[in-house]
C-alpha positions as CSV (number, residue, x, y, z in Angstrom):
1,X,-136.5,181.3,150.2
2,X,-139.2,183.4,149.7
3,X,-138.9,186.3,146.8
4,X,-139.9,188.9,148.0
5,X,-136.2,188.6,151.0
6,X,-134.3,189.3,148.1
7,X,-132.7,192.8,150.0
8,X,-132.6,190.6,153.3
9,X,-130.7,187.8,151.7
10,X,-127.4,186.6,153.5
11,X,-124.6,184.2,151.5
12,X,-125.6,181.6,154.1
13,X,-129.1,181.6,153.5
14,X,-128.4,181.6,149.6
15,X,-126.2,178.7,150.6
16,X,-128.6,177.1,152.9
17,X,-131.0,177.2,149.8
18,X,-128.9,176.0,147.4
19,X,-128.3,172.8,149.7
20,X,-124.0,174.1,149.4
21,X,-122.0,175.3,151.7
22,X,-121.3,178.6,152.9
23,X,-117.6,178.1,151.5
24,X,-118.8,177.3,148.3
25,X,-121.1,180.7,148.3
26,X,-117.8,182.8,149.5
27,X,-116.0,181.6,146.7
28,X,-118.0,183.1,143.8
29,X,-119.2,186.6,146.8
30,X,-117.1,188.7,148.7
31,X,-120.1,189.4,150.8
32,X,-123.5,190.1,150.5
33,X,-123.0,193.5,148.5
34,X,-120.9,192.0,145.9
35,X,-124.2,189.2,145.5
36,X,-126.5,191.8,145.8
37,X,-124.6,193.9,143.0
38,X,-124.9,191.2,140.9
39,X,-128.3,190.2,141.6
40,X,-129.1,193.9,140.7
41,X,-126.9,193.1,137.6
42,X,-129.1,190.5,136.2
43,X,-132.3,192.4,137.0
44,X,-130.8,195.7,135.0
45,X,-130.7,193.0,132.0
46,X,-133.6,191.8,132.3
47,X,-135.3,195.3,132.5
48,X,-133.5,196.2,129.5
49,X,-134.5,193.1,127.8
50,X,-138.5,194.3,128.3
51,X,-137.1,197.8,127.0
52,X,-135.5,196.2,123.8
53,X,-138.8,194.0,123.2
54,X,-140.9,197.6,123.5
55,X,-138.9,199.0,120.5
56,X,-135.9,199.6,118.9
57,X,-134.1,202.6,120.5
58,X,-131.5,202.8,117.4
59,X,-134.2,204.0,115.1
60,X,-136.1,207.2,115.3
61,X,-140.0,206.7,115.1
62,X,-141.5,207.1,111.7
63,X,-144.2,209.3,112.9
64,X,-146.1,210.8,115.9
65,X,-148.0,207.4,116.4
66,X,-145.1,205.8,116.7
67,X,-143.7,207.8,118.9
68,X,-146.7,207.7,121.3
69,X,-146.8,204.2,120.8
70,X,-143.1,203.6,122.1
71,X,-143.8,205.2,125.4
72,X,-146.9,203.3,126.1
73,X,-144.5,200.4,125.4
74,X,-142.1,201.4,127.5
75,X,-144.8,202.3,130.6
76,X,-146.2,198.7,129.8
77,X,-143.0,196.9,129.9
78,X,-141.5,198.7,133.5
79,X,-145.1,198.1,135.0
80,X,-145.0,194.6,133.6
81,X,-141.5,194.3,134.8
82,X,-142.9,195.4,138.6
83,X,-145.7,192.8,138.3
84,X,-143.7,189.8,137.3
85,X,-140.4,190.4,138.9
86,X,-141.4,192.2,141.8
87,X,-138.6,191.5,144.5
88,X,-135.9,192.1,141.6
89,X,-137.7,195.5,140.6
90,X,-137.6,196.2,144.5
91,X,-134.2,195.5,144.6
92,X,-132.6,197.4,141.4
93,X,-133.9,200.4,142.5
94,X,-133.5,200.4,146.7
95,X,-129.9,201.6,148.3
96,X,-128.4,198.7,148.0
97,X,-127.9,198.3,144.2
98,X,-126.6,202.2,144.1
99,X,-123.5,200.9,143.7
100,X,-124.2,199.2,140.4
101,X,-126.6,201.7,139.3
102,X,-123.5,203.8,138.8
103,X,-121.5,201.8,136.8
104,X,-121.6,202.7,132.9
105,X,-122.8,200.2,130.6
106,X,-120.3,198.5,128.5
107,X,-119.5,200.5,125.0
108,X,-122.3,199.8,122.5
109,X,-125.1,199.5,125.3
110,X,-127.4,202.0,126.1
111,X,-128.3,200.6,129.4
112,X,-131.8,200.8,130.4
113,X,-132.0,204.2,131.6
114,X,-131.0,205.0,127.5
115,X,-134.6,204.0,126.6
116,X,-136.8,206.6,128.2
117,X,-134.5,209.7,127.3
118,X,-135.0,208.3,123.8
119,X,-138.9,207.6,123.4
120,X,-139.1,211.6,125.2
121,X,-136.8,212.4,122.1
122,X,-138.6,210.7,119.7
123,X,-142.0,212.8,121.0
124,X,-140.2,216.1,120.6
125,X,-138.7,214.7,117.0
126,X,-142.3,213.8,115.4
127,X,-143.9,217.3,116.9
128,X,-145.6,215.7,119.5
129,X,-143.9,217.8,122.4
130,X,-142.7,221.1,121.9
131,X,-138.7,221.6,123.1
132,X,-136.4,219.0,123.2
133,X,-136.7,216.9,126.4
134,X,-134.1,217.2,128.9
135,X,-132.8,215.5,132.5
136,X,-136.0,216.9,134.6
137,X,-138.3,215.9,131.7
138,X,-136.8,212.6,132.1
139,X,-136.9,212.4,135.7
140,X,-140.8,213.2,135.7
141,X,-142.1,210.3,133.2
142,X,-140.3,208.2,135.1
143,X,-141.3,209.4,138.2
144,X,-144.6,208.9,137.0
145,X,-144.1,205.5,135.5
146,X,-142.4,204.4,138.4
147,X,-145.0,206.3,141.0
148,X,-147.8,204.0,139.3
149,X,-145.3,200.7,139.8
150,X,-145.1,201.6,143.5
151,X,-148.9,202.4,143.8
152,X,-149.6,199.0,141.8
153,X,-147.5,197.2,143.9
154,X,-148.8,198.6,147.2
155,X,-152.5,197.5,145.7
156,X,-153.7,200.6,145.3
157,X,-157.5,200.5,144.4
158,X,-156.9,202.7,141.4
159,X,-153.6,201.8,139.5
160,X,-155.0,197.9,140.0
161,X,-156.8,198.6,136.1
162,X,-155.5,196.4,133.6
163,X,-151.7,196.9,132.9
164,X,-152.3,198.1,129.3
165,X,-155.2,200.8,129.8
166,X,-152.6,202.1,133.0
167,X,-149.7,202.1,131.0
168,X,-151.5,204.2,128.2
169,X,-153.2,206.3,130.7
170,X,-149.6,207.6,132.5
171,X,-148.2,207.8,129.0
172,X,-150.8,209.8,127.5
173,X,-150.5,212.1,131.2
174,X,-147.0,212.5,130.5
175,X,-147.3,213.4,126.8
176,X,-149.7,215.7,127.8
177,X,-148.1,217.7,130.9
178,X,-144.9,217.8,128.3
179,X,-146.4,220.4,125.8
């Protein structure tokens, strides 16, 4: 099975695969929404496992560096995240995982969507941007972030620079188009 047929998977393929039996697939799936769901389950925690390893959402940022750090961290862990896990990245954010996308994460977890809100928080906390971020603030950086994901993914000539020096250049463009 190739990766990137993840959307396209059936059970019976995923059986097929396995070397099992379709029965044996239908006894852990419904169907294929309720394997895709938690296909898209395991890729939410694995984005949010980049997200933790880019910084600690429970503490502020000490200072404006910091701050501007965190989102470059943040832009180089979802673009890494596109790069490695491409298929899965695909997947958690196409139709078919909507259905998970609005579950709410269990009491205590911020969920990956959490961190972004947070590092645009931190920027407004240490002076960096002036009014507090809100929802459409949100939405853009991401849309940004995600935008140079896509364009990455699709090869295109100029987000192909190394993932560090894009992730600090669509930071830095978000910081900027936020004051």
């Amino acid at each position: 099975m190739v990766q990137e047929d993840i959307a396209n998977l059936s059970l019976r393929q995923l059986a097929a695969g396995l070397g099992v039996s379709a029965a044996a697939v239908y006894r852990h799936f419904a169907d294929r929404d309720d394997l895709l769901a938690e296909v898209a389950r395991i890729g939410f925690e694995r984005l949010e496992k980049q997200f933790e390893d880019a910084f600690d959402m429970t503490c502020p940022p000490a200072d404006a560096p910091e701050a501007t750090f965190r989102l470059r961290r943040l832009a180089e862990a979802y673009l890494g995240f596109a790069d490695t896990e491409p298929a899965l990245w695909r997947l958690i954010f196409s139709a078919q995982a909507e259905p998970f996308r609005g579950i709410t994460p269990p009491e205590g977890c911020g969920g990956s969507y959490q961190y972004l809100p947070a590092a645009l928080l931190g920027l407004h906390q240490t002076g960096i941007i002036p009014t507090q971020p809100n929802e459409r603030d949100a939405l853009f950086a991401w849309s940004a972030i995600h935008g140079a994901a896509t364009l990455r993914a699709g090869l295109v000539p100029g987000a192909l620079m190394p993932l560090t020096e894009l992730a600090t250049e669509v930071a830095e463009r978000v910081i900027k188009s936020l004051k």
